[in-house]
C-alpha positions as CSV (number, residue, x, y, z in Angstrom):
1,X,105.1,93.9,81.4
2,X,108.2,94.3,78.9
3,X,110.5,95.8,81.8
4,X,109.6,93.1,84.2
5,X,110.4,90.2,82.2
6,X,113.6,91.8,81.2
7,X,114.1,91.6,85.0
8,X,113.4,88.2,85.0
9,X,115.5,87.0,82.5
10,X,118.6,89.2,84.0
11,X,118.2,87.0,87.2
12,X,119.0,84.1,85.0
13,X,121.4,85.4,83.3
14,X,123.0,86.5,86.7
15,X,122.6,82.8,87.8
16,X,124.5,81.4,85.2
17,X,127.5,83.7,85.6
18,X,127.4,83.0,88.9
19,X,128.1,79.4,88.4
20,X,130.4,80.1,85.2
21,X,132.5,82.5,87.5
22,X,132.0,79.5,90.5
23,X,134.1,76.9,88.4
24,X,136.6,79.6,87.2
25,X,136.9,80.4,90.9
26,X,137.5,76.7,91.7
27,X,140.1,76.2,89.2
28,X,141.7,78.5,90.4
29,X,141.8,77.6,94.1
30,X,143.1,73.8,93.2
31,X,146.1,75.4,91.7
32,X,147.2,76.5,95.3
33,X,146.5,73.2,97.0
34,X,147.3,71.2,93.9
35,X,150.5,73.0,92.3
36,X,151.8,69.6,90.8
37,X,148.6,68.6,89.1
38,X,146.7,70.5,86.6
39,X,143.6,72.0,88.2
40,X,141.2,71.2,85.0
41,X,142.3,67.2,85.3
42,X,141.1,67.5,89.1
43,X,138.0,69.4,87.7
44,X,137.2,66.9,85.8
45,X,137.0,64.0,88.2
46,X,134.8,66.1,90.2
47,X,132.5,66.9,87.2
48,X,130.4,64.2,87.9
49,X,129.3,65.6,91.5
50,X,129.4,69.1,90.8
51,X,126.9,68.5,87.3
52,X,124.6,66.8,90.0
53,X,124.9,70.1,92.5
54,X,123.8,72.1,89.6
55,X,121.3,70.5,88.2
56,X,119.6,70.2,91.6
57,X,120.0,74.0,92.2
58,X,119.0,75.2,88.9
59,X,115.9,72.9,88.9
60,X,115.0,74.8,91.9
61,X,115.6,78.3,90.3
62,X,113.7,77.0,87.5
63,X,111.0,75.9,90.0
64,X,110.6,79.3,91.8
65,X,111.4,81.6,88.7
66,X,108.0,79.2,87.0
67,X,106.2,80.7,89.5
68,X,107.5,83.9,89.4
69,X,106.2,84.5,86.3
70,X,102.7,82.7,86.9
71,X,102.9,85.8,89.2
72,X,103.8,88.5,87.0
73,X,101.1,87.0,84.1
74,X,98.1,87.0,86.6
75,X,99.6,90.5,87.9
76,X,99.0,94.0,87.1
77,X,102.2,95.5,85.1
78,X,104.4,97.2,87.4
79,X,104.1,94.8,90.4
80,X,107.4,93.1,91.3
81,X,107.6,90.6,94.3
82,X,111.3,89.8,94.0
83,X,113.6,87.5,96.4
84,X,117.0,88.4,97.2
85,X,118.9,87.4,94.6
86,X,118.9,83.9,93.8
87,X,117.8,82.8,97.0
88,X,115.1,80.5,96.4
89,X,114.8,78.3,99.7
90,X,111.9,78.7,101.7
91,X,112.9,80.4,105.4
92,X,112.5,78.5,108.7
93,X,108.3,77.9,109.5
94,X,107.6,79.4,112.5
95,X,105.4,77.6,113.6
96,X,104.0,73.6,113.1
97,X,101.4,73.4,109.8
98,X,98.7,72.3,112.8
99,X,99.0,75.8,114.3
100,X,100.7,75.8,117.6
101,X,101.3,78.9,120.4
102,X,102.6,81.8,119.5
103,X,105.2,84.0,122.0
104,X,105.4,87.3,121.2
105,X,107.6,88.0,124.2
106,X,110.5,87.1,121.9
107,X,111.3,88.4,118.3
108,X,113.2,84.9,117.8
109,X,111.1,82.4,115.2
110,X,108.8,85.6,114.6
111,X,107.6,85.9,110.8
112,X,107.5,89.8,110.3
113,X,106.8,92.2,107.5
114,X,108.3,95.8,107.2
115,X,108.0,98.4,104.4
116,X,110.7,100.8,104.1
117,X,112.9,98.7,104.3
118,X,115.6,99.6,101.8
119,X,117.1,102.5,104.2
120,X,117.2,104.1,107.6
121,X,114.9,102.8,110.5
122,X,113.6,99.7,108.3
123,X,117.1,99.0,107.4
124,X,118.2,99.2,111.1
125,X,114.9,97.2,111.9
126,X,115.3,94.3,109.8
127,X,118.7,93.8,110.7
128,X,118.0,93.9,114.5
129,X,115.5,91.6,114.1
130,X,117.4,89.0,111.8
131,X,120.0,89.3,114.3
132,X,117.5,88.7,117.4
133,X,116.6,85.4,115.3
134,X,113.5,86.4,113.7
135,X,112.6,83.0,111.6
136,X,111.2,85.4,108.7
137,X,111.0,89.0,107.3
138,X,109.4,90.6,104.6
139,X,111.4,93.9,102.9
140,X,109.2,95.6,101.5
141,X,110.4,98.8,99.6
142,X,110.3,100.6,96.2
143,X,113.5,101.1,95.4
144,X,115.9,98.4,93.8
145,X,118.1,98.8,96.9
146,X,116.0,95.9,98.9
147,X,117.1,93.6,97.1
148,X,120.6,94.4,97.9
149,X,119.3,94.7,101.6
150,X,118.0,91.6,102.0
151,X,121.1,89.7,100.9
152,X,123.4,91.8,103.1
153,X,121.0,90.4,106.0
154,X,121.3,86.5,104.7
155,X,124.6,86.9,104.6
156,X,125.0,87.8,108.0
157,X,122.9,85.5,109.5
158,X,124.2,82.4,107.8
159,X,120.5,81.7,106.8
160,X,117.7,82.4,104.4
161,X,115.5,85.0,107.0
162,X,114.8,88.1,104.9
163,X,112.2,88.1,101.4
164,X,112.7,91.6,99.6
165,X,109.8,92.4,97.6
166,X,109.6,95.8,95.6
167,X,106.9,97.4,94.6
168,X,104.6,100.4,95.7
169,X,103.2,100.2,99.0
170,X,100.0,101.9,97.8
171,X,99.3,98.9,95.5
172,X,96.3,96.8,97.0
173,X,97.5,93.9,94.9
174,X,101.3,94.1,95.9
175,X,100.1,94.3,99.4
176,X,98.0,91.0,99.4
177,X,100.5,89.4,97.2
178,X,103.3,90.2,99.9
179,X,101.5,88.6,102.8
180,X,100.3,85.5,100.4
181,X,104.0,84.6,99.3
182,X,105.4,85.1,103.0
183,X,102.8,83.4,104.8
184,X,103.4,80.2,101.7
185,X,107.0,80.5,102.3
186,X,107.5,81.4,106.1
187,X,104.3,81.1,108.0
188,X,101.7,83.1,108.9
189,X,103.2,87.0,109.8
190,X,102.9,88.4,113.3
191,X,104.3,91.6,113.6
192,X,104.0,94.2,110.9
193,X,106.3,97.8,111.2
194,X,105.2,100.2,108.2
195,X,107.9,102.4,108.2
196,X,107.5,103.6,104.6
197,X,107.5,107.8,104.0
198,X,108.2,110.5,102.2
199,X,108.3,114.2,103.0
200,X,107.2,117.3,100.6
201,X,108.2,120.3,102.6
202,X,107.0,123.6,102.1
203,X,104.7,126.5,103.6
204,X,101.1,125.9,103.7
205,X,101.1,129.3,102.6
206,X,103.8,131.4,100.6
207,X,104.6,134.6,98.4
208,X,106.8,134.4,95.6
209,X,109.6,136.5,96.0
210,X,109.9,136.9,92.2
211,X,106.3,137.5,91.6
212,X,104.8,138.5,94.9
213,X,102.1,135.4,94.1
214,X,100.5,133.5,97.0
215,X,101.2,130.1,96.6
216,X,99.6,127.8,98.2
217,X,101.0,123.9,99.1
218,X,99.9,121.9,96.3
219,X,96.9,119.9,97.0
220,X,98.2,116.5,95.0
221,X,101.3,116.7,97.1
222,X,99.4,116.8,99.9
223,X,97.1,113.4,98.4
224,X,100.3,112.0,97.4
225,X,101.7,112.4,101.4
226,X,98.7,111.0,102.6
227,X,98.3,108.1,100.5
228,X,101.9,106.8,101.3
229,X,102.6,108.2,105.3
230,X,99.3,107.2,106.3
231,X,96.2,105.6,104.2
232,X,99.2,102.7,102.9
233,X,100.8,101.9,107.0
234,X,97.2,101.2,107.9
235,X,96.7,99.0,105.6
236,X,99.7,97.0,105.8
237,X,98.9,97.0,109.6
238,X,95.1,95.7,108.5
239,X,96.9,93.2,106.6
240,X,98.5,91.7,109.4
241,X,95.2,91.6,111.6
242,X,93.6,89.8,108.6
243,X,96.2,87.4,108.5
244,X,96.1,86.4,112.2
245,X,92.0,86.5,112.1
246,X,92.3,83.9,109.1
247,X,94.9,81.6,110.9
248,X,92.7,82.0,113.8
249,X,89.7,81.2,112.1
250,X,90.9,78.1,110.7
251,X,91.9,76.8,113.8
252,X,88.2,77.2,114.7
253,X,89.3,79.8,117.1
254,X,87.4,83.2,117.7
255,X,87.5,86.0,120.5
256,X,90.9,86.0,121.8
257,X,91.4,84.9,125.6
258,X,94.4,86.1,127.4
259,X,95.5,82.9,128.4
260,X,96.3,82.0,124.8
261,X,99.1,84.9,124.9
262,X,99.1,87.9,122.1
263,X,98.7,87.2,118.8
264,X,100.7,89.7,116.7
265,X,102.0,93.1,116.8
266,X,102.0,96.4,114.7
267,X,104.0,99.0,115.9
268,X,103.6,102.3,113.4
269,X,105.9,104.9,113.0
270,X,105.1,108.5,113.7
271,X,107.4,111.4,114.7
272,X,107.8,114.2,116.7
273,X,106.6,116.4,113.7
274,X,103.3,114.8,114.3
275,X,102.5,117.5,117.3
276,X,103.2,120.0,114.3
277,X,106.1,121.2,112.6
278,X,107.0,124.8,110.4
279,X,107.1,123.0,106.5
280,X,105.3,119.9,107.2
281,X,101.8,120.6,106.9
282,X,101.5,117.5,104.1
283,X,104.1,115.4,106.9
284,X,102.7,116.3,110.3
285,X,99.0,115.8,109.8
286,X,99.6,111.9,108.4
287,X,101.6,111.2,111.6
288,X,99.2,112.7,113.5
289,X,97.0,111.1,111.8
290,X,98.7,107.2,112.3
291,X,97.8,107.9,116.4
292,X,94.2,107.6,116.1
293,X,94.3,105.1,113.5
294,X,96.6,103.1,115.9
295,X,94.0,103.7,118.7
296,X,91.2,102.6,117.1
297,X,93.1,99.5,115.3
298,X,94.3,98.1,118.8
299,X,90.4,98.8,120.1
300,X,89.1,96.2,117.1
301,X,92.3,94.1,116.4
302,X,92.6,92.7,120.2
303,X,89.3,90.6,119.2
304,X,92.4,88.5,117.4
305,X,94.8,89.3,120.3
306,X,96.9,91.7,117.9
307,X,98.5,94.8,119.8
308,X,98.9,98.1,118.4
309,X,100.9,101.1,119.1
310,X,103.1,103.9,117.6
311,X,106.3,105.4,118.0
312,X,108.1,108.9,117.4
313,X,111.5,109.2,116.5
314,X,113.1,112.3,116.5
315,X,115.7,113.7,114.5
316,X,117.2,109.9,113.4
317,X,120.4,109.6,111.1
318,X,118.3,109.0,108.2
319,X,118.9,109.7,104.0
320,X,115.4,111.6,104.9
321,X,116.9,113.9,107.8
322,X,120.6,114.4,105.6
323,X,118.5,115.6,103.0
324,X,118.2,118.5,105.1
325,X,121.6,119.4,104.7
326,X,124.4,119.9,107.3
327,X,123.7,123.6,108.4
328,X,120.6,123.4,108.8
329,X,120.7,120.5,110.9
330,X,123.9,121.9,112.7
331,X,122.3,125.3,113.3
332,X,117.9,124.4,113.8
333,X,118.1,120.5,114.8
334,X,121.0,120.0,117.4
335,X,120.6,122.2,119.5
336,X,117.0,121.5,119.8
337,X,117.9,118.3,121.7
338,X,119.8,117.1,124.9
339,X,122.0,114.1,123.2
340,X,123.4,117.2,120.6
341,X,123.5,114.3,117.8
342,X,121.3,112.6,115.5
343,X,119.5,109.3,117.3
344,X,120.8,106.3,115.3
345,X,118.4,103.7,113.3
346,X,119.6,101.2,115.6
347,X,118.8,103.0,118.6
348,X,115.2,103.6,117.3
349,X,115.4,99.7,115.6
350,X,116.1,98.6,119.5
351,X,113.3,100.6,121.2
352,X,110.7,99.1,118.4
353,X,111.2,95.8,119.3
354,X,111.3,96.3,123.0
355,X,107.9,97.8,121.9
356,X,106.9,94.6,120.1
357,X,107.7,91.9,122.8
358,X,106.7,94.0,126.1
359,X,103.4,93.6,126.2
360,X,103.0,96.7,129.1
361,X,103.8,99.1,126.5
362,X,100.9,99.7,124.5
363,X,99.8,103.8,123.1
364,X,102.6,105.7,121.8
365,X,106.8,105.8,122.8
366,X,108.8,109.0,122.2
367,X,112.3,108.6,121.4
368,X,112.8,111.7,120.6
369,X,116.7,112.4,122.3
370,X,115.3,115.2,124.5
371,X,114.0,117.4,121.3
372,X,111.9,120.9,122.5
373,X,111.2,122.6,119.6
374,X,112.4,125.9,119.2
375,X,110.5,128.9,121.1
């Protein structure tokens, strides 16, 4: 618990720089406007005001970082559910506290959550979506970088829209404790894209050069692959159905009806390697493996009126892919398909939300830039 109250205390620490820096900063603008007069004089006549602003605003941080650590107390060590920055205000509702109907033909005033969102296609994701005026999103992501992320995206869009929260996807409690914060501070979620992976390539099956050993591909790599690619998507996509079923059920709703339009959305992401793939035997069988869960989830989940459905990138200009390296990619992936370039995030961040609002498209969607494997 140490570490993450160390965190905690750095955000305030960062907050009062901030304003330390903010006053230094202002000073030093009222010089250029204000040449004749000193710029601590006209300071001062402001003080009054400005004291007010910052009491107001650190109240607020005080108010949120309170609960922040009622959080991390009744937590497990090691669970973080961070905002971006010192952003504290809640984002836009998107819908009225009464319930009201939902249109999922739009992404605009949608509250969504996506993991992996630090980098690459849940980077490109959240982004589009902010930018398609998505009234809430949840970035959800191990690494430190989400943080960073989500800020980037505020900035952008003028507006409080993106929540980074970092922690392991695997965690039950992180994962319940993500949709209970967004659904207090944005509304209840209706789309959910689990984009987090790793890969651990090797041969199912190899001989040591050295030693002339058989090796075989370690089996808690394998656990490791499935409990982040696969076992932890479909969860955060059961998360999302349980959130709509609750909202539904306290509206004293039940079996979904068509007229009331679709509920919510989950849109998993596969990939091409899930028909199988030289290296990938840990990779390929938890894509694979996200169909049939997809399949069977839309089968139960449409009792809500929740759509599911997958789609496989191909090659994408990810930190995943450029870990490959630049030959090999040059020499074994290009020529492989018909664009003869890595497919963008954005390109793939596009085609998910087409998949998200067009309710026609349901099963899987390649966007794979014409890739044939290699005879």
């Amino acid at each position: 618990m140490g570490n993450n109250m160390n965190k905690v205390f750095d955000h305030v620490a960062a907050f009062q720089k901030i304003w330390t820096d903010s006053f230094a900063n202002m000073a030093s603008i009222w010089c250029q406007f204000s040449p004749d007069s000193p710029p601590f004089d006209e300071m001062r006549k402001m003080r009054g005001g400005m004291l007010k602003v910052l009491t107001e605003t650190w109240d607020e941080y005080m108010r949120t970082l309170n609960g922040a650590l009622y959080l991390k107390r009744t937590a497990r060590d090691g669970m973080n559910i961070e905002e971006p920055g010192l952003d504290t205000y809640k984002v836009g509702t998107v819908e009225a506290p009464s319930g009201g109907p939902v249109n999922m033909h739009t992404i605009e005033g949608q509250v969504a959550v996506i993991t992996g969102a630090a980098g690459g296609i849940g980077h490109a994701l959240a982004l589009e979506m902010a930018r398609r005026g998505a009234s809430g999103i949840a970035l959800v992501d191990f690494s430190d970088r989400v943080v960073q992320v989500a800020r980037e995206i505020n900035i952008e869009a003028g507006r409080q829209v993106a929540i980074a929260y970092r922690g392991n996807t695997t965690d039950t409690a992180f994962r319940q404790e993500v949709y209970a914060d967004l659904t207090t501070k944005a509304g209840v979620p209706r789309i959910c894209v689990p984009a987090a992976a790793i890969t651990k390539d090797t041969l199912a099956v190899r001989i040591d050069k050295q030693t002339g050993q058989v090796l075989i591909y370690p089996m808690e790599d394998f656990r490791k692959v499935v409990e982040i690619n696969m076992i932890a998507p479909i969860y955060w996509a059961i998360e999302l159905v349980a959130a709509v079923a609750k909202d539904r059920a306290s509206r004293g709703l039940k079996r979904w009806q068509p007229e009331e339009g679709l509920q919510g959305a989950v849109v998993f992401l596969g990939s091409i390697a899930s028909i199988g793939n030289v290296g990938q035997i840990s990779y390929s069988s938890t894509k694979a493996g996200l169909e049939g869960a997809a399949s069977t989830l839309m089968a139960e989940a449409m009792y809500y009126g929740v759509r599911c459905s997958v789609i496989h990138p191909g090659f994408t200009d990810t930190p995943m892919v450029r870990a490959l390296g630049e030959e090999f990619i040059r020499t074994k992936v290009l020529p492989q398909t018909q664009l003869k370039r890595l497919i963008k995030p954005e390109e793939i961040a596009d085609a998910i939300c087409f998949m998200l609002t067009n309710a026609a498209v349901s099963g899987e969607l390649w966007a794979d830039a014409g890739w044939r494997p290699a005879a």
